[in-house]
Short mmCIF file of the C-alpha atoms (twelve columns), coordinates in Angstrom:
data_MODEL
# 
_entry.id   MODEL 
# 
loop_
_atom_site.group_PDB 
_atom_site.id 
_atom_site.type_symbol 
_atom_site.label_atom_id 
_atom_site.label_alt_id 
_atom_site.label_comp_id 
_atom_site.label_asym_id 
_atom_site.label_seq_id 
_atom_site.Cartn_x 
_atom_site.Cartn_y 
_atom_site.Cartn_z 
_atom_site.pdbx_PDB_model_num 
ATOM 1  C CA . UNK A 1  -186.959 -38.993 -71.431 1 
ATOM 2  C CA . UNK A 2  -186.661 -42.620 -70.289 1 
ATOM 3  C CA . UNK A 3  -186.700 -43.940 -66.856 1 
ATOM 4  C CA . UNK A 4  -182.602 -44.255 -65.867 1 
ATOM 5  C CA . UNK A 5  -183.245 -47.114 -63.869 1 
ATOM 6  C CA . UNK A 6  -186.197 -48.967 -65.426 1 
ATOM 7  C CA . UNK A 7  -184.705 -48.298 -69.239 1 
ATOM 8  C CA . UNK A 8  -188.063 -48.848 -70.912 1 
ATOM 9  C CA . UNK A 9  -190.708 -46.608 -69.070 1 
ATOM 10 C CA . UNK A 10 -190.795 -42.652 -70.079 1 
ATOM 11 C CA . UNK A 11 -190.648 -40.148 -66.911 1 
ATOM 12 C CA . UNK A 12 -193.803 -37.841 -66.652 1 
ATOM 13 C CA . UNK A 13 -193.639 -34.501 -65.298 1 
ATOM 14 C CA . UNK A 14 -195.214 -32.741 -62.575 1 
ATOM 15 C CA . UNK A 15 -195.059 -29.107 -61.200 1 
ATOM 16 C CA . UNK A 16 -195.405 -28.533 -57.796 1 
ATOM 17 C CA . UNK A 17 -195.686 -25.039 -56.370 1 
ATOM 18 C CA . UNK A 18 -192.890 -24.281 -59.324 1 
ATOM 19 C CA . UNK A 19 -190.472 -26.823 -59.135 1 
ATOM 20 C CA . UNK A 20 -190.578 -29.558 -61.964 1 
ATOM 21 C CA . UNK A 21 -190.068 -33.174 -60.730 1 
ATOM 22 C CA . UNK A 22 -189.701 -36.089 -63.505 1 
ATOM 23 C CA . UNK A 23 -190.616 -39.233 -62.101 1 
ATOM 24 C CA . UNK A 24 -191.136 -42.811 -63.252 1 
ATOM 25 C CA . UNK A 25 -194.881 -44.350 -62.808 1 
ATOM 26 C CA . UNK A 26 -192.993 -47.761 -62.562 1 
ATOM 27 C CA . UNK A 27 -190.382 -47.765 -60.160 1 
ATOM 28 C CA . UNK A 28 -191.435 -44.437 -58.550 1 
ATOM 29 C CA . UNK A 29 -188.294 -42.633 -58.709 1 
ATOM 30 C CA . UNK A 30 -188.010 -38.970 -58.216 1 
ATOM 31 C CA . UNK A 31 -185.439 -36.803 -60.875 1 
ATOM 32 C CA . UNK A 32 -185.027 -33.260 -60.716 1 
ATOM 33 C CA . UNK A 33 -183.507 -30.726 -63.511 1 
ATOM 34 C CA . UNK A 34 -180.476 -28.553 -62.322 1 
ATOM 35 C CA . UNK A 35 -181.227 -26.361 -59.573 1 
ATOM 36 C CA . UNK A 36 -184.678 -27.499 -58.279 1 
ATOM 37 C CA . UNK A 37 -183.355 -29.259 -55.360 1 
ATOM 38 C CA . UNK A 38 -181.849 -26.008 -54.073 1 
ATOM 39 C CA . UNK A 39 -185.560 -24.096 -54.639 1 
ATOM 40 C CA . UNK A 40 -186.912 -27.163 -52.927 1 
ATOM 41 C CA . UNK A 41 -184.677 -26.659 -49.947 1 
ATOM 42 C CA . UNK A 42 -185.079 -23.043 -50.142 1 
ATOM 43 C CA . UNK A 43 -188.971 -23.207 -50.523 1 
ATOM 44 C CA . UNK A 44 -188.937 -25.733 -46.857 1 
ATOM 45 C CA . UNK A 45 -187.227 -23.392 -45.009 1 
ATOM 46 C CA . UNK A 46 -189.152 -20.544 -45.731 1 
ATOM 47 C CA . UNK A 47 -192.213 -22.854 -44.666 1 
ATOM 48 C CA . UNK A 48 -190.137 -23.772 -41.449 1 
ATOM 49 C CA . UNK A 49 -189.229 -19.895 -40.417 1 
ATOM 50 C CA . UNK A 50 -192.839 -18.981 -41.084 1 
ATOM 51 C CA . UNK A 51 -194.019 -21.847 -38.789 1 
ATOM 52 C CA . UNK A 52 -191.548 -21.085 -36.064 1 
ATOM 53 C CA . UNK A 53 -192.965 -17.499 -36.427 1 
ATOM 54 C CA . UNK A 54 -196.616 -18.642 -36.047 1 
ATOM 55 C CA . UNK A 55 -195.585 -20.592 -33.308 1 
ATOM 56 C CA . UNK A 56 -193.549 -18.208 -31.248 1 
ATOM 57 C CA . UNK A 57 -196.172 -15.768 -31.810 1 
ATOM 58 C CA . UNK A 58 -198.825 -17.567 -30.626 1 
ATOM 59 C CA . UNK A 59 -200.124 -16.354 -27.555 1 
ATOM 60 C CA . UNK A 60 -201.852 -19.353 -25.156 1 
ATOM 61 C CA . UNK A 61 -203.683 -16.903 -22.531 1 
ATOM 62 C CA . UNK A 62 -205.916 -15.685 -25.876 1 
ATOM 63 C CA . UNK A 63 -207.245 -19.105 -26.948 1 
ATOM 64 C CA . UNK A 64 -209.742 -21.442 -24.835 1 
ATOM 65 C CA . UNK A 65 -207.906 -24.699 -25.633 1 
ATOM 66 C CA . UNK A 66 -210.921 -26.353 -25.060 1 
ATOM 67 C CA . UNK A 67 -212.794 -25.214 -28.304 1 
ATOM 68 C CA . UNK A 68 -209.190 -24.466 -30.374 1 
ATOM 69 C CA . UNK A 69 -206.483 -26.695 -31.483 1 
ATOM 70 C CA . UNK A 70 -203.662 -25.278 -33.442 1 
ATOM 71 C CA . UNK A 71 -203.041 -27.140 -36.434 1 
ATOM 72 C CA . UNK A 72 -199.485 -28.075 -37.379 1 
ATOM 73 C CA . UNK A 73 -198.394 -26.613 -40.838 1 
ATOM 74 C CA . UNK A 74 -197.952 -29.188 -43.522 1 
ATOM 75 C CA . UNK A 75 -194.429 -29.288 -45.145 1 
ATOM 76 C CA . UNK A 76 -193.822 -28.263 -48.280 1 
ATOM 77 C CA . UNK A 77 -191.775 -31.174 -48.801 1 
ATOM 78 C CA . UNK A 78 -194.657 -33.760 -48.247 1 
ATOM 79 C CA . UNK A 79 -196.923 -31.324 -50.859 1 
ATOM 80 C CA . UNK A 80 -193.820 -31.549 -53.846 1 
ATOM 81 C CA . UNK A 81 -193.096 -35.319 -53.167 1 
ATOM 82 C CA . UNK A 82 -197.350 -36.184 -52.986 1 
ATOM 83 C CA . UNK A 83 -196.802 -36.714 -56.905 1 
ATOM 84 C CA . UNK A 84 -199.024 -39.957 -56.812 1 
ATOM 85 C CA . UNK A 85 -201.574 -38.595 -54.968 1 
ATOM 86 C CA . UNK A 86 -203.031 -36.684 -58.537 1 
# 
């Protein structure tokens, strides 16, 4: 499929955690199929309940800050849309 914006350059395709994103090499523009940006959305909130979970279950007496940091939990977003990073 070609590029809707650039006319000339054919969309590759990469899967991310299951959802397939076309996107142009040249102009960098994202296109999803039918239905992936509802997984997408459906996919970050599950990351952002299971954060909120970790979070509100973390306990501060049982950790010597000190020594531990608690490390914030990428987004799933920011792994899908890291297509150029391959």
């Amino acid at each position: 499929m070609k590029c809707p914006v650039c006319k000339d350059v054919t969309l590759l395709m990469s899967e991310k955690r299951g959802v397939e994103i076309d996107y142009c090499p040249e102009c960098r523009g994202i296109w999803l199929d039918r239905g992936e940006l509802e997984k997408l959305v459906e996919k970050e909130e599950k990351t952002y309940r299971d954060a909120k979970r970790e979070y509100d279950d973390y306990d501060e007496d049982k950790y010597d800050h000190k020594r531990t940091k608690k490390r914030k939990k990428e987004s799933f977003l920011g792994e899908v849309f890291d297509i150029f990073g391959d």
